[in-house]
C-alpha atoms as a printed R data frame, in Angstrom:
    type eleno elety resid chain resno       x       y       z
1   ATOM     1    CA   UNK     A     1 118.695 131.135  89.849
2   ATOM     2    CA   UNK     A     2 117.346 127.632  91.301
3   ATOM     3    CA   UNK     A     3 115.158 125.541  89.521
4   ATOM     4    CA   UNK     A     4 112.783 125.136  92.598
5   ATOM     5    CA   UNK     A     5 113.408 126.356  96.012
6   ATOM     6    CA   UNK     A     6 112.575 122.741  97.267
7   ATOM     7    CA   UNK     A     7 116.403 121.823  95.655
8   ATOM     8    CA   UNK     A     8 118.585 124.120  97.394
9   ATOM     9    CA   UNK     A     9 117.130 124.112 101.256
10  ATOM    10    CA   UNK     A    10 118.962 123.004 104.087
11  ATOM    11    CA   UNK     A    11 118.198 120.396 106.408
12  ATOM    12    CA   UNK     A    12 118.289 119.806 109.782
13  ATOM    13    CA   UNK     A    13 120.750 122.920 110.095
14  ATOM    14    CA   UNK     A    14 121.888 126.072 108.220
15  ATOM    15    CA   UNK     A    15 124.461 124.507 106.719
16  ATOM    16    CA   UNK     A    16 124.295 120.966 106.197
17  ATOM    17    CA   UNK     A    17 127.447 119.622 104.922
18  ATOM    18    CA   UNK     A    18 126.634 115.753 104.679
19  ATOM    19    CA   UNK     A    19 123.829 116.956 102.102
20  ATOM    20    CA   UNK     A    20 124.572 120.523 100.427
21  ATOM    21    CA   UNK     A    21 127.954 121.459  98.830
22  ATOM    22    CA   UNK     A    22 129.889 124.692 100.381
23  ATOM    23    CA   UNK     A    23 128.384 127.383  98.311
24  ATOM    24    CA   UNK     A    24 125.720 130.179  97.756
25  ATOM    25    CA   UNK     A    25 122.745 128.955  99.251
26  ATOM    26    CA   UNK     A    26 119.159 130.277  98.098
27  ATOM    27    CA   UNK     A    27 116.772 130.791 100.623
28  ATOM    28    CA   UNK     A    28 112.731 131.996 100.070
29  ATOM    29    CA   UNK     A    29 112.325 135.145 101.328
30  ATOM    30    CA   UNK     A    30 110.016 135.152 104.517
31  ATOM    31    CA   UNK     A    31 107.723 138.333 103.310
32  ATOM    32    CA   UNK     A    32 106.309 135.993 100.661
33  ATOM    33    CA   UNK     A    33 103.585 134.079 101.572
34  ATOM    34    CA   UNK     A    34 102.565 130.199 100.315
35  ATOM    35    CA   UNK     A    35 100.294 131.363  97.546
36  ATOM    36    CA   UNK     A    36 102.075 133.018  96.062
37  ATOM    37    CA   UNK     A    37 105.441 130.683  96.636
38  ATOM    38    CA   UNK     A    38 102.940 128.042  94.525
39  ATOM    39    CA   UNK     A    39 102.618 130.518  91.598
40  ATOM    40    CA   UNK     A    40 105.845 130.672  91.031
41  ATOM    41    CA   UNK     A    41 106.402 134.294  92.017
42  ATOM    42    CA   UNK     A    42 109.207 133.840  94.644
43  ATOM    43    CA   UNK     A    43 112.064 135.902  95.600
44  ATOM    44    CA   UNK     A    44 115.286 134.534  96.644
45  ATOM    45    CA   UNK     A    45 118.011 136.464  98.519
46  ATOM    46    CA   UNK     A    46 121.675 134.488  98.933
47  ATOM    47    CA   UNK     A    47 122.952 133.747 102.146
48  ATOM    48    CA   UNK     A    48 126.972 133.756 101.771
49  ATOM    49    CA   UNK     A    49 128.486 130.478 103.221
50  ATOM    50    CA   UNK     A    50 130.175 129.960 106.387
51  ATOM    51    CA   UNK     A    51 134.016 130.830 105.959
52  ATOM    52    CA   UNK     A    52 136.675 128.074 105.905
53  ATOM    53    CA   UNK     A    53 137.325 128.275 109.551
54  ATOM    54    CA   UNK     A    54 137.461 125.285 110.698
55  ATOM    55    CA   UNK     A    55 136.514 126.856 114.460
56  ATOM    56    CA   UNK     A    56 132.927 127.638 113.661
57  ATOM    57    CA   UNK     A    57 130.665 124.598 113.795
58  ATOM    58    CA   UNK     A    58 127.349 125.046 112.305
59  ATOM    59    CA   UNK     A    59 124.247 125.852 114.658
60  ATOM    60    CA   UNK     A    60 121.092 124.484 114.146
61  ATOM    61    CA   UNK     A    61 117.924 126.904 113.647
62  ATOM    62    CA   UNK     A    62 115.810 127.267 117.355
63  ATOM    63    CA   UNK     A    63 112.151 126.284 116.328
64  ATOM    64    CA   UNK     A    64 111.343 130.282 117.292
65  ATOM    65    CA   UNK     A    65 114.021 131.234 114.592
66  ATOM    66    CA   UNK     A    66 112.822 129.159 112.262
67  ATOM    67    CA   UNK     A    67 111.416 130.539 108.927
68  ATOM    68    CA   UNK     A    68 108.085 129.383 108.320
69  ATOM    69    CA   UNK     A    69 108.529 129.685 104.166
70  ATOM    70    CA   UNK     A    70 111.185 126.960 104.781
71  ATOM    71    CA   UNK     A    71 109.199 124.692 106.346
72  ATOM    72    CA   UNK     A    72 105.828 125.081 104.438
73  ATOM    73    CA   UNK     A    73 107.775 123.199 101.636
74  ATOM    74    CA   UNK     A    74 107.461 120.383 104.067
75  ATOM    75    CA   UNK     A    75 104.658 121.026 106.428
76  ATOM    76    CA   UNK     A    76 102.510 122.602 103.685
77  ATOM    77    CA   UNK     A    77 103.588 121.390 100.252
78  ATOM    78    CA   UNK     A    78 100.218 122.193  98.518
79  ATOM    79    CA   UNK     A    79  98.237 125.366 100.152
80  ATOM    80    CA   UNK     A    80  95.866 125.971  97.718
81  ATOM    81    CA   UNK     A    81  94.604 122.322  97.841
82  ATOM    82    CA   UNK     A    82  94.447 122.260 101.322
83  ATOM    83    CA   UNK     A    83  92.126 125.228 101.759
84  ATOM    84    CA   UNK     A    84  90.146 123.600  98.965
85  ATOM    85    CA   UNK     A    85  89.706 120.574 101.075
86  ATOM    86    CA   UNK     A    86  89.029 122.940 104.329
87  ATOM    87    CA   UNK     A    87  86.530 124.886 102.635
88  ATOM    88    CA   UNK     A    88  84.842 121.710 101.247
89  ATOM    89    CA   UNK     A    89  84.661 120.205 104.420
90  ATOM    90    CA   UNK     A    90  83.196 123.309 106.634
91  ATOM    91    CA   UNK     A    91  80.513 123.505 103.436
92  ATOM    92    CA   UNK     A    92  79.896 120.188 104.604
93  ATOM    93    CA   UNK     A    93  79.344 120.822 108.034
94  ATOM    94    CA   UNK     A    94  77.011 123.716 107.607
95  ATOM    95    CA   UNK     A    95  74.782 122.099 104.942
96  ATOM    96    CA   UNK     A    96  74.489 119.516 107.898
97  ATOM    97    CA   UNK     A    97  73.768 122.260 110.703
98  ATOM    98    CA   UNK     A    98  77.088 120.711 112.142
99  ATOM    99    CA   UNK     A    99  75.767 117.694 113.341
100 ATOM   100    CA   UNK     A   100  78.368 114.786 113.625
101 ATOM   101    CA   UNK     A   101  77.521 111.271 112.516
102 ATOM   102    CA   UNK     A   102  77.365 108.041 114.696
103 ATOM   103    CA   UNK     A   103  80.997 107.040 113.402
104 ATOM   104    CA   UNK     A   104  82.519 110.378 114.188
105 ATOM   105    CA   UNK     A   105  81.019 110.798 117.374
106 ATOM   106    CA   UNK     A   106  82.527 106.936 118.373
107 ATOM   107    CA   UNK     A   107  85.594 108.168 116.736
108 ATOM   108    CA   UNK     A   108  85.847 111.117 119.117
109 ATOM   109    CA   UNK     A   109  84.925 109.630 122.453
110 ATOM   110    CA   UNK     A   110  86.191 105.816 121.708
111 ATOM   111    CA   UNK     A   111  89.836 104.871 120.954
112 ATOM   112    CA   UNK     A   112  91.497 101.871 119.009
113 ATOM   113    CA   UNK     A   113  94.561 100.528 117.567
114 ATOM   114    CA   UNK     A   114  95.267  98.337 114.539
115 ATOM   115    CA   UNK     A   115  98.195  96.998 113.736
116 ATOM   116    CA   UNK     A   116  99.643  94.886 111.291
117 ATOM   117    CA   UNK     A   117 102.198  91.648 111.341
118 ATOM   118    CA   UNK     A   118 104.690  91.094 108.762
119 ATOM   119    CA   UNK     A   119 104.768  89.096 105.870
120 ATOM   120    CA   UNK     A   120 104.831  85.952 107.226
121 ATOM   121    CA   UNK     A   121 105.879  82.642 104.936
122 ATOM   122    CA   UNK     A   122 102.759  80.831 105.477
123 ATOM   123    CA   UNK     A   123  99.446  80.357 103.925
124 ATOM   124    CA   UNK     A   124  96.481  82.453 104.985
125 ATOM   125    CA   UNK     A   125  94.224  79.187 106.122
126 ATOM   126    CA   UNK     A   126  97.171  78.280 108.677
127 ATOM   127    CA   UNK     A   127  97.436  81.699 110.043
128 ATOM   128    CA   UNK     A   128  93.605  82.075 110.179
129 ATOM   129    CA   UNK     A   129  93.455  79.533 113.116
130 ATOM   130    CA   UNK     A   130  95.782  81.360 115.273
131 ATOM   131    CA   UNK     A   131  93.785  84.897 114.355
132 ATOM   132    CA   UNK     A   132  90.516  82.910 115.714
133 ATOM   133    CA   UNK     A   133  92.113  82.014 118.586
134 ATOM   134    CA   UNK     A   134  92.755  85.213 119.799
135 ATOM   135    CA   UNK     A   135  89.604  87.182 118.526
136 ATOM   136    CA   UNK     A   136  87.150  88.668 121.323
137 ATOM   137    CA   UNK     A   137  89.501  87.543 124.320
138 ATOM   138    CA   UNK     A   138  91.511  89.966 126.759
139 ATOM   139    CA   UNK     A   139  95.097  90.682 125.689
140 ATOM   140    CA   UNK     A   140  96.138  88.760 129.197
141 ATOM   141    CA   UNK     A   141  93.897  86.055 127.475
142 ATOM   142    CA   UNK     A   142  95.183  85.936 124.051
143 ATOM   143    CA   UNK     A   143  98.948  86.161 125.073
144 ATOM   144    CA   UNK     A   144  98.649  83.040 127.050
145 ATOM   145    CA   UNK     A   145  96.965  81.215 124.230
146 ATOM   146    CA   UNK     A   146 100.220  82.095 122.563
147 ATOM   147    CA   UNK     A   147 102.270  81.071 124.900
148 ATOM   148    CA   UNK     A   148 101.262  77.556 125.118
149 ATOM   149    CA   UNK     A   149 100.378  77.121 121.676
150 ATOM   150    CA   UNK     A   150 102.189  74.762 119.635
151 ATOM   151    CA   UNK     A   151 101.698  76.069 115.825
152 ATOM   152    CA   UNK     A   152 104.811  77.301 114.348
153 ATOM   153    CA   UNK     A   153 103.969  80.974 114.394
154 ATOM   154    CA   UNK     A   154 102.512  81.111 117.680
155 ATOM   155    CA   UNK     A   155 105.545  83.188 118.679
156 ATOM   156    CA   UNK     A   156 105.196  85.829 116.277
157 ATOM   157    CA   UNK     A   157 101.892  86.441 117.235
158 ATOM   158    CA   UNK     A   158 102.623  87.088 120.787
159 ATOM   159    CA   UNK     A   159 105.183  89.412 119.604
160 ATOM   160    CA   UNK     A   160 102.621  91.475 117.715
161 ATOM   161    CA   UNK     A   161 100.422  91.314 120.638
162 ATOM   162    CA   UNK     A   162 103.236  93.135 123.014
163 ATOM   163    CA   UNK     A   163 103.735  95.271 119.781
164 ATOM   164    CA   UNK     A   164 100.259  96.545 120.031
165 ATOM   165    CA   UNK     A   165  99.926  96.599 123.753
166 ATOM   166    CA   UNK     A   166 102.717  99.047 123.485
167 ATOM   167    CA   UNK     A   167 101.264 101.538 121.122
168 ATOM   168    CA   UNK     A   168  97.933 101.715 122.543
169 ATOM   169    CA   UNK     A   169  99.839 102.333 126.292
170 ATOM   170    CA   UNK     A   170 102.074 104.619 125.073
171 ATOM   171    CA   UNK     A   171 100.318 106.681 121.103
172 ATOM   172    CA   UNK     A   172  96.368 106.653 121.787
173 ATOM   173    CA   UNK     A   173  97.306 106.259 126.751
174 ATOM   174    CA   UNK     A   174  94.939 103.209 126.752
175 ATOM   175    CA   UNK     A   175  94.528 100.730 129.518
176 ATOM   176    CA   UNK     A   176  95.813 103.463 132.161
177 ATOM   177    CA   UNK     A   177  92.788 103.429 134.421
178 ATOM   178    CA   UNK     A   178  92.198 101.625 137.657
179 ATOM   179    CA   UNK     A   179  90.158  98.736 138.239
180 ATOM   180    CA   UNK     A   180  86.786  99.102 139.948
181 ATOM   181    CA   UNK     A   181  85.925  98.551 143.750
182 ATOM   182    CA   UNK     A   182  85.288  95.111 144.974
183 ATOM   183    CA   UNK     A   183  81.691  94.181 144.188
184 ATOM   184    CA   UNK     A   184  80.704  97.049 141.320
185 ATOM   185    CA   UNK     A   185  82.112  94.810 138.934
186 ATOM   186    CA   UNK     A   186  80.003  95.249 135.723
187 ATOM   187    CA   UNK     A   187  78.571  91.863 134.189
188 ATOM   188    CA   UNK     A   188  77.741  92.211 130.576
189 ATOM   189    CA   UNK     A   189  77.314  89.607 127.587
190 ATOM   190    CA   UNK     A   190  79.132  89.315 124.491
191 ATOM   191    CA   UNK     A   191  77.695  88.749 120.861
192 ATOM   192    CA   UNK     A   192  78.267  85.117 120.947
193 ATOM   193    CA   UNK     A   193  76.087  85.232 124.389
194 ATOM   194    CA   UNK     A   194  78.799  84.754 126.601
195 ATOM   195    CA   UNK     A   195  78.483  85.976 129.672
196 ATOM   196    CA   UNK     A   196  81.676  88.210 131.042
197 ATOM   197    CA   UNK     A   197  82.842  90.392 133.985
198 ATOM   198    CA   UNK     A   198  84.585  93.725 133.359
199 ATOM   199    CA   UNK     A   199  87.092  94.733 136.088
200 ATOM   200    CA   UNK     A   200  88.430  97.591 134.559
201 ATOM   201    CA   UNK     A   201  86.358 100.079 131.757
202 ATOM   202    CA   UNK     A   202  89.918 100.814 130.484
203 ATOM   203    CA   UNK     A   203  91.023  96.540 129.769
204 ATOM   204    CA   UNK     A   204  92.510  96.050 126.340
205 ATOM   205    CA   UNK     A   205  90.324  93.488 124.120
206 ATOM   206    CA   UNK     A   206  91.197  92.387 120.768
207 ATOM   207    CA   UNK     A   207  87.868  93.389 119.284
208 ATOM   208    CA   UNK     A   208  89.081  91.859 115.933
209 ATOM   209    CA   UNK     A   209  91.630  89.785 114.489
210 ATOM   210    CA   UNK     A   210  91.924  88.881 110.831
211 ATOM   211    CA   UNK     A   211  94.085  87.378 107.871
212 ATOM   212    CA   UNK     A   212  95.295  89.461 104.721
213 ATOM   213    CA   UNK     A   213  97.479  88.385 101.919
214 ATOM   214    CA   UNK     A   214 100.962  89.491 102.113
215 ATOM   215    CA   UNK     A   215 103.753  89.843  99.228
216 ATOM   216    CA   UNK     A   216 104.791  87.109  97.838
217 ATOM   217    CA   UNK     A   217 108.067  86.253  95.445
218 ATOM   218    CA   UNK     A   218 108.555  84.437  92.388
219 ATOM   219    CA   UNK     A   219 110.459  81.600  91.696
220 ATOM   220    CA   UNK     A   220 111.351  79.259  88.688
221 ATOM   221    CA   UNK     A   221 111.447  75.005  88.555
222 ATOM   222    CA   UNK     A   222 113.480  73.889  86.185
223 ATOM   223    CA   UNK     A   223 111.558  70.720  84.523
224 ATOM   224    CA   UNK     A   224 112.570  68.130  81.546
225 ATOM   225    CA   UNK     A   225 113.107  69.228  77.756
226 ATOM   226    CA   UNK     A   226 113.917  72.601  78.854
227 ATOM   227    CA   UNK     A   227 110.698  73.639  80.356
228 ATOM   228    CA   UNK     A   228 110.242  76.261  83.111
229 ATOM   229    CA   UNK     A   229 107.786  76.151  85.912
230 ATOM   230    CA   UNK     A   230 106.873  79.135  87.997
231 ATOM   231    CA   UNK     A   231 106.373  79.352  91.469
232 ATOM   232    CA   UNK     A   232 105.005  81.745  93.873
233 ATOM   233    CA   UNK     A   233 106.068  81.570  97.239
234 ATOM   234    CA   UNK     A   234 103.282  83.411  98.945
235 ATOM   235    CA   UNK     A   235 103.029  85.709 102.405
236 ATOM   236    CA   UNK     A   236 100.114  85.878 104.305
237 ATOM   237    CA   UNK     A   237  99.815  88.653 107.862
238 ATOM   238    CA   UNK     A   238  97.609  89.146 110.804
239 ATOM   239    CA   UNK     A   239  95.740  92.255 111.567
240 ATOM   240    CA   UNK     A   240  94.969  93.476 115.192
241 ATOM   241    CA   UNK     A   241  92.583  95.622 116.266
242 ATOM   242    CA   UNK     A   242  92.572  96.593 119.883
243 ATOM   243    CA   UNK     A   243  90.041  98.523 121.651
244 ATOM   244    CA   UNK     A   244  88.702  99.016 125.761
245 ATOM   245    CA   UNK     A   245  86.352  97.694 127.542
246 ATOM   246    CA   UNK     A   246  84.023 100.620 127.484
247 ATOM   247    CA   UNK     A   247  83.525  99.716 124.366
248 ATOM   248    CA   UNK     A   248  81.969  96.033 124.873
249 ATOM   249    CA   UNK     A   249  80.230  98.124 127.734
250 ATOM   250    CA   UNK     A   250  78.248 100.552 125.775
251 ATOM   251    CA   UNK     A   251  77.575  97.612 122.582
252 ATOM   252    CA   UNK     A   252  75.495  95.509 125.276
253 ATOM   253    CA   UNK     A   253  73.521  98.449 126.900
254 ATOM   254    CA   UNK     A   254  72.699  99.408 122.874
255 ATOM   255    CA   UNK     A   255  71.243  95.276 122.849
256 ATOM   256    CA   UNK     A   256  69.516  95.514 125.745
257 ATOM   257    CA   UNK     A   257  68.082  98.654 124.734
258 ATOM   258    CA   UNK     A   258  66.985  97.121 121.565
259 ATOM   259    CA   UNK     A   259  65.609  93.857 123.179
260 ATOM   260    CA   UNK     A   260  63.682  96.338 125.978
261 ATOM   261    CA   UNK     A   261  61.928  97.952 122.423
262 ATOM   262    CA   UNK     A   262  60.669  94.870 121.213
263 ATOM   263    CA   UNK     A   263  57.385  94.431 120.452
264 ATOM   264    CA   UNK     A   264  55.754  90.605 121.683
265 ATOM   265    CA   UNK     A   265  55.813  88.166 119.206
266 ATOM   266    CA   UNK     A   266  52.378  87.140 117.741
267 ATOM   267    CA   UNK     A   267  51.726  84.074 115.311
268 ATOM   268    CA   UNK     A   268  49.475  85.615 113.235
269 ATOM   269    CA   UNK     A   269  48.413  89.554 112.494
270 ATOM   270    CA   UNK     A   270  45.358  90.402 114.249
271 ATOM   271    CA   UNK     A   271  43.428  91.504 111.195
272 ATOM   272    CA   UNK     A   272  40.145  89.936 109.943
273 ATOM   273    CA   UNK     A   273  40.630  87.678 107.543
274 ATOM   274    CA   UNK     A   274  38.746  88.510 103.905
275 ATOM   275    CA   UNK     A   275  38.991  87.379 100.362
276 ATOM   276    CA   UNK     A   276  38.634  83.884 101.314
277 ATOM   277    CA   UNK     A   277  37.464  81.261  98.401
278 ATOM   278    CA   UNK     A   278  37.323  77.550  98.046
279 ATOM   279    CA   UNK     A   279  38.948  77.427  94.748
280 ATOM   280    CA   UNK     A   280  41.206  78.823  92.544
281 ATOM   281    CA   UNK     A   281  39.724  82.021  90.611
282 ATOM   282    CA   UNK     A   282  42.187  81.683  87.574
């Protein structure tokens, strides 16, 4: 009898022979469900191995045929926990009369990408001017910053950004839209007050761009009288985080509905004045 089921299963096909020996394999019967798999009440039944022919080549399982006790090792390694974690999280929801907050509702209806460099062998302040560069411009922008720039790690940088062009085209499908008609343009302006034309709601931006330390190796310098010196030879990478315009769309209608709001600015309170002495009363 098998120690754990999780030891003897195959993978990638009934009988794997670049991972499992030629012998009696131990299977978890189907009938018995996670829970109880997790208490430690399982039944095996053994499966005989395929005969010495050399004519019969091994078939892998159709995902139809597959046995889901198999796979919940894998899929599901922990049921019990996760229907902890579900049932915590709909108690959640109802003690909230399932309302969603402002980040989950952005979450939902705005998409973004972040991805990360790596290690490269330079110090965070160097690599902190390139991430500045880029920050807030279009990724048509920012890649032709990179292209003429003359720092030493320009080039990676430009890789990254076709690195994260590609996931956000191809993972999250952003930056498929069109571009507007001719003359519905929308003008918005930026934080910084810069003043900028979208042509397309779906544009890639690099809403942020910043600098985190990397790994970094040790070293020793050898020094007079037998005397060591260590040395760290540190790593610093760039972050990316690309989002669409839609985004820079809906943060300036949120200012100018906040500068619409505003009350006019007065000097002074209009309220009479009282308490009013010529000297101290202490």
């Amino acid at each position: 009898m098998p120690s754990s089921p999780a030891s003897f299963l195959p993978q990638g096909s009934v009988w794997d022979a670049e991972f499992r020996p030629p012998k009696a394999q131990y299977l978890v019967d189907p009938d018995i469900s996670p829970e109880e798999q997790l208490r430690g009440t399982v039944k095996y039944e053994q499966i005989q191995p395929p005969s010495d022919n050399t004519d019969s080549i091994p078939v892998p399982i159709e995902i139809k045929d597959r046995r889901w006790s198999n796979m919940a090792l894998k899929l599901d390694p922990r049921p019990l926990k996760r229907q902890l974690y579900q049932r915590k999280r709909i108690t959640r929801a109802v003690q909230s009369k399932w309302s969603m907050t402002r980040k989950e509702i952005l979450n939902m209806t705005e998409r973004k990408v972040v991805q990360r460099s790596a290690n490269l062998s330079t110090s965070t302040k160097k690599l902190m001017l390139l991430a500045r560069q880029v920050a807030g411009k279009t990724l048509e922008e920012a890649e032709a910053q990179m292209r003429f720039s003359k720092k030493r790690y320009a080039l990676s940088l430009r890789l990254l950004l076709e690195q994260v062009r590609n996931r956000a085209v191809i993972e999250s499908g952003m930056g498929l839209g069109t571009d507007l008609p001719k003359g519905q343009e929308k003008h918005i302006v930026l934080k910084d007050g810069r003043k900028h034309k979208v042509k397309n709601e779906t544009g890639l931006y690099l809403d942020q761009a910043w600098v985190e330390k990397g790994q970094h190796m040790k070293d020793v310098e050898f020094r007079a009288k037998g005397k060591v010196n260590r040395i760290l030879h540190r790593q610093s990478r760039v972050v990316l985080q690309l989002k669409e315009e839609k985004t820079r769309i809906r943060e300036h209608n949120e200012r100018e509905a906040k500068r619409a709001q505003r009350k006019p600015w007065t000097q002074l309170p209009d309220r009479p004045v009282t308490f009013q002495h010529q000297h101290c009363l202490w």
